[in-house]
N, C-alpha and C positions, 0 to 999 in steps of 0.2 A: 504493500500500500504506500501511495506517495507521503512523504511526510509533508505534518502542519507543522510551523513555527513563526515566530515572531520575532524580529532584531530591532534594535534600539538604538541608537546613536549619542556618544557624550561626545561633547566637542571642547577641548581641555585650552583654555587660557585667558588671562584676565584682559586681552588687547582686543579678545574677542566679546567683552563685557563692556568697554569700554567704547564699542563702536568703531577702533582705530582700525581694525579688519574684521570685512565683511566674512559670514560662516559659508563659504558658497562649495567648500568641500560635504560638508552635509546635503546639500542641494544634490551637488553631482552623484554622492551615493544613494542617494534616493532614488534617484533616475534609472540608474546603473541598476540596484535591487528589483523595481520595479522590472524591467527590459528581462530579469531571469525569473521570476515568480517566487521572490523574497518579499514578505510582508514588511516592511518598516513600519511599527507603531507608534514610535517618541523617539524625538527628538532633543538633547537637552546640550547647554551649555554652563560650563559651571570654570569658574576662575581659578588662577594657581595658589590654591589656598586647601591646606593637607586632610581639615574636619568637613570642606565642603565637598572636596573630592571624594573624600568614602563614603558620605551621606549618599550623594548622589550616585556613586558607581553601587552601593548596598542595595540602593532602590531600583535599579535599571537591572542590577543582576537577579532580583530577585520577581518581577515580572517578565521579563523575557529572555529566549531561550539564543539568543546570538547578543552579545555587547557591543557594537566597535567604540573603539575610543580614538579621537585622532586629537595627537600633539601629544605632548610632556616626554618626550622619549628621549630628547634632547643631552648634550652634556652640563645645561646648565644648574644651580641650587633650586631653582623653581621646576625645574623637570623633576615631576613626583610620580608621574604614571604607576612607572616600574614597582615602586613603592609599595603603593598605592592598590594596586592589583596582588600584589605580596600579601603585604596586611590582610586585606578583603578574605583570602582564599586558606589564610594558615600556610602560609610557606615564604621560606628564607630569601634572599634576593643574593644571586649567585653571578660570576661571570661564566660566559659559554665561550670554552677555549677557542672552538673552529670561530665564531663572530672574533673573539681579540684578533685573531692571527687576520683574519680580513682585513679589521680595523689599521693597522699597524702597515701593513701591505699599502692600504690606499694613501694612507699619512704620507708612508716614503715614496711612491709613484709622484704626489705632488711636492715633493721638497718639502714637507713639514712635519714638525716633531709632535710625535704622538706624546701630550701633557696628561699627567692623572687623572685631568678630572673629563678628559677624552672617554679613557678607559670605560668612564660610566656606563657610555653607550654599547657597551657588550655587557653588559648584564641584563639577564633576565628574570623573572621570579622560575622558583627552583621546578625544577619538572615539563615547563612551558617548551611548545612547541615554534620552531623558528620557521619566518620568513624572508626569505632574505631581500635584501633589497639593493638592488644593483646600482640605482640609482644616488647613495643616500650613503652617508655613513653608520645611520642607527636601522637595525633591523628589527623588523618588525614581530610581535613571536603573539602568539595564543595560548592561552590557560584553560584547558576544560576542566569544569568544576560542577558536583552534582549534576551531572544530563546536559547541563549549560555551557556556553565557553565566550569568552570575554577575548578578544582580539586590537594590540593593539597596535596601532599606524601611527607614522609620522606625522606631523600637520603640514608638511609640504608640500603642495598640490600634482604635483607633476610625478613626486614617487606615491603620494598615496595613490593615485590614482593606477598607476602602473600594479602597485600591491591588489589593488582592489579586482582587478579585470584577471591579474593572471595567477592569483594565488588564495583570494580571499574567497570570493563568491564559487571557482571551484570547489575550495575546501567546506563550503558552507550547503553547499549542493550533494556533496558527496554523503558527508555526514548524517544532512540531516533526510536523506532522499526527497530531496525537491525536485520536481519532475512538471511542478503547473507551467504554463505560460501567464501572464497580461498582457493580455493588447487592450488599448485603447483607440476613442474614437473620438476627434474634438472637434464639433459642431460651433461656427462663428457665425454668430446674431451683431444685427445692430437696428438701431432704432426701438430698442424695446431694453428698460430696466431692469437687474438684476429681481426686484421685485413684483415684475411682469412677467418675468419668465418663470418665477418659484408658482406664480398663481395659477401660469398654464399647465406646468410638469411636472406640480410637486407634490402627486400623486404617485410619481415615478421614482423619486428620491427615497428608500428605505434604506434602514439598516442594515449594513451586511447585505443586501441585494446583491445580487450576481446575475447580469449585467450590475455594477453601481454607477448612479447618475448623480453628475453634484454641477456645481454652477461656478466658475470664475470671472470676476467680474472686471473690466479696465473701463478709462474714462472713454465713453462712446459706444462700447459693444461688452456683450458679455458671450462667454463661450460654455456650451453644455457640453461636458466629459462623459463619455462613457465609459467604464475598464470594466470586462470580464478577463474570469479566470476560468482555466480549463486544461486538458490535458493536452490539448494540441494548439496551433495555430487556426485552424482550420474548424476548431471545435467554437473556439471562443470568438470568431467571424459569425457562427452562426447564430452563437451567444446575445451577438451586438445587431445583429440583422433586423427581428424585430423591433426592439426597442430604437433602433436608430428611427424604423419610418415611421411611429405611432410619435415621435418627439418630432419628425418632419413634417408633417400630419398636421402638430399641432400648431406652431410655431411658423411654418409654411414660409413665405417668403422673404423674411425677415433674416433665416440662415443665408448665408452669402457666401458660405466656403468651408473646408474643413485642409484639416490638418494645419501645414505651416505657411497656407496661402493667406495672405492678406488683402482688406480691402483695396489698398492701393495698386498690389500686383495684380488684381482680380480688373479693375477697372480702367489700368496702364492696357493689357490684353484689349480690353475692349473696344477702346479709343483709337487703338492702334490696328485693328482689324477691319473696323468700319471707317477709316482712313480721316480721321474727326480732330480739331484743334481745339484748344480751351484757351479761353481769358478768365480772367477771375477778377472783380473787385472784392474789399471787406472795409470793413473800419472796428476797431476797438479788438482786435486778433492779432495786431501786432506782425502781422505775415505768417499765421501758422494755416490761412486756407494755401497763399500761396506756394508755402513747402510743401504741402501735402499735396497737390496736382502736380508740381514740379517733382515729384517722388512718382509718382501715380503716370504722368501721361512723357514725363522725359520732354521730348524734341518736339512732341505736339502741345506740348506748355507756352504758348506764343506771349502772354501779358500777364502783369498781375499789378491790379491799385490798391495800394497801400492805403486809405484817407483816414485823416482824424476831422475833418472841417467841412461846414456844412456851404461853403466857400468853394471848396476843389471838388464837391458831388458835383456842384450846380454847375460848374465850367464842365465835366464829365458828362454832366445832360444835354449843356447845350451842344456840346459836339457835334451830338448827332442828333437834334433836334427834339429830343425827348422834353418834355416839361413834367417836373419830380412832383408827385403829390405832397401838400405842407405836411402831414402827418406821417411818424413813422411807421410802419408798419407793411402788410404783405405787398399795396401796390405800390411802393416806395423802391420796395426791395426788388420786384417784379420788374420796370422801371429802369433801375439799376443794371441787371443783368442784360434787358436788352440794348443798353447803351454801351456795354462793353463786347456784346456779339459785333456792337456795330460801330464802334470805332477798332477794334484791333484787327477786323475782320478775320475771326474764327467763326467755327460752325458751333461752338457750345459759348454764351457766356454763362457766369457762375458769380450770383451776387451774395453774402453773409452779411447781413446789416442788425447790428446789435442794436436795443435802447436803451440809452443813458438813462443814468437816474437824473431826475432834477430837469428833463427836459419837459416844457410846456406842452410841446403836442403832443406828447403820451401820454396824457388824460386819462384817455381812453385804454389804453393797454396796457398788460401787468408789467411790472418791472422783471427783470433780469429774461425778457424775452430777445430769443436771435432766431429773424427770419432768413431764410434760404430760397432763391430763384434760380432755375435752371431754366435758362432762352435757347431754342431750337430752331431748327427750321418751320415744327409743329407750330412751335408758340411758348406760349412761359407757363414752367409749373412751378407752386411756391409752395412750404411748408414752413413751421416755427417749431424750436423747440425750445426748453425752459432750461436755464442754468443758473447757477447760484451766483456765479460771478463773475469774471475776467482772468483768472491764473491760469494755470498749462493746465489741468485737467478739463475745464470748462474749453478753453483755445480749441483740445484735442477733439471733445468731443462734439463740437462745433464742423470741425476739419471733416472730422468722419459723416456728419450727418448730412454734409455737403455731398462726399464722395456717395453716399448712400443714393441719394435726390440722383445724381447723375446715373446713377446705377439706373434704378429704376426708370427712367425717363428712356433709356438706350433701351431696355429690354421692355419695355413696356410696360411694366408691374402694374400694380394698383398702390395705393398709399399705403404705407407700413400701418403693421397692427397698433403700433405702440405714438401714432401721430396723434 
């Protein structure tokens, strides 16, 4: 029978408490465990301090059945790992002759003298199984203890990483007969909120479900996960088959791509297909429409206005003979867009008109509203959507609901659920 277990992650040191390095080696073994059908359940971080260290290695060893630890292995006073897992387990902290004769070997290869407290880095707690690591002067070794075993890494990205792929997850697969797959299946929405999407699918969301569905959310789109587990690839495809179209089903036109495709690459394709040019106006975005079509369409990006002034609209209108409606709002914005179809001469323009607070003709309409026009050959289609403010998440999700409008306008769509 396949085995079930559970690994945990400590990630060992106070720089990583202090925010001064990011933990993105946790990140990576998470990915890594996932990709071979290792459950990761906890994750912890705990600083070079000798009562916090055992607290938290006592508690991580004693719910789950693989430990890693990455960092303290190190030759310096605050490298307590080794220690540390000693203590934990009842056993003496030793050197491993063949790791010294390594250690000493690599010293003199580079011209430097192997100092005492060098040496540290060959010792392991006593009975511990070694890994070596080619990369690195400290090797890395594992402790099983009770049914469990506690493995610990360097915190150096490049040999943990090397430890992990060719030493670690084999030994953790053999051990424990893991045999599942996870695959995964990432469904990308936009125009509809994290909280609009839990309302359609989250019926779908159980615990421990298999298929599991969960929700990630960024500013402008939120992406639905699927991960089944299985004994094949092929098993767990079929896993995710249903649930994938009952979530397409519901959600419907609003997903825009899956896997590592993104709106911009999805709508660059587009643009570029149907042999199509983009201008863009915005005010109060600071240029984040025009990065993002300049991302998105490349060489068919022909203009983008930048305005803050209701001065440089009005020379934009007259260009081309447009006359701006006084108030802000959808036919302002509408307006807008066709006066940049028609001075830059593209075949799309692309207008984002925010309302200020404090302005008099927005009487009428709620504040922190940003209208969006897309002018075609068809005509102009406009939609608003509501944000809290003007910083880079609100910019972004502005960016996107634009690229979104465009989208939709090329394929035809209907209006998004979440408009």
């Amino acid at each position: 029978m396949p085995g079930h277990m559970n690994a945990e992650i400590v990630a060992i040191g106070t720089e990583l408490l202090l925010g001064q390095i990011v933990d993105t080696n946790s990140a990576w073994i998470g990915q890594r465990f996932a990709d071979n059908g290792i459950d990761l359940h906890y994750v912890s971080i705990v600083g070079d301090s000798r009562s916090r260290m055992l607290d938290t290695l006592k508690r991580a060893h004693g719910r789950s059945q693989v430990v890693i630890t990455t960092g303290g292995i190190g030759p310096t006073q605050d490298d307590l790992t080794r220690e540390i897992v000693a203590e934990m387990t009842g056993r003496k902290v030793v050197v491993d002759p063949e790791s010294l004769i390594e250690l000493a070997e690599r010293f003199q290869k580079r011209g430097f003298i192997l100092t005492k407290n060098n040496e540290k880095q060959a010792e392991i707690p006593e009975g511990a199984g070694i890994f070596r690591n080619p990369n690195g002067t400290a090797p890395a070794f594992c402790v099983e203890d009770g049914g469990a075993v506690i493995i610990s890494l360097p915190g150096v990205p490049f040999e943990m990483k090397w430890l992990i792929d060719n030493e670690v997850i084999p030994y953790i697969k053999a051990k424990f007969n893991v045999t599942d797959v996870i695959r995964y299946r990432v469904l990308k929405t936009v125009d509809l909120g994290e909280s609009s999407v839990d309302h359609l699918i989250g019926h779908l969301m159980k615990d421990d479900g298999n298929p599991a569905v969960g929700t990630m959310a960024h500013p402008g789109q939120v992406d639905v996960r699927i991960a089944a587990r299985a004994s094949s690839e092929d098993e767990a495809e079929e896993l995710i088959g249903p649930i994938e179209e009952e979530i397409r089903n519901l959600l419907g036109d609003n997903i825009f791509a899956t896997g590592d495709e993104t709106l911009e690459s999805l709508l660059g394709s587009l643009i570029a297909d149907k042999g199509l040019t983009v201008a863009t106006y915005e005010d109060l975005t600071g240029g984040a429409i025009a990065d993002v079509f300049q991302q998105a369409a490349g060489a068919a990006f022909v203009e983008g206005n930048i305005v803050n002034s209701n001065k440089a609209l009005e020379r934009l209108a007259r260009a081309c003979g447009e006359s701006l409606p006084f108030a802000d709002g959808p036919e302002r914005t509408a307006a807008l867009s066709r006066a940049m179809r028609v001075v830059s001469g593209a075949t799309l323009g692309v207008a984002v008109h925010a309302v200020e607070e404090g302005d008099q003709r927005t009487e009428n309409l709620g504040r922190g509203e940003t209208y969006i026009a897309v002018t075609d050959a068809d005509g102009t289609h406009t939609r608003h959507v509501r944000s809290a403010g003007r910083g880079v998440p609100d910019r972004r999700r502005a960016a996107l609901s634009s690229l979104s409008l465009v989208r939709r306008v090329l394929l035809g769509l209907d209006s998004p659920l979440g408009a």
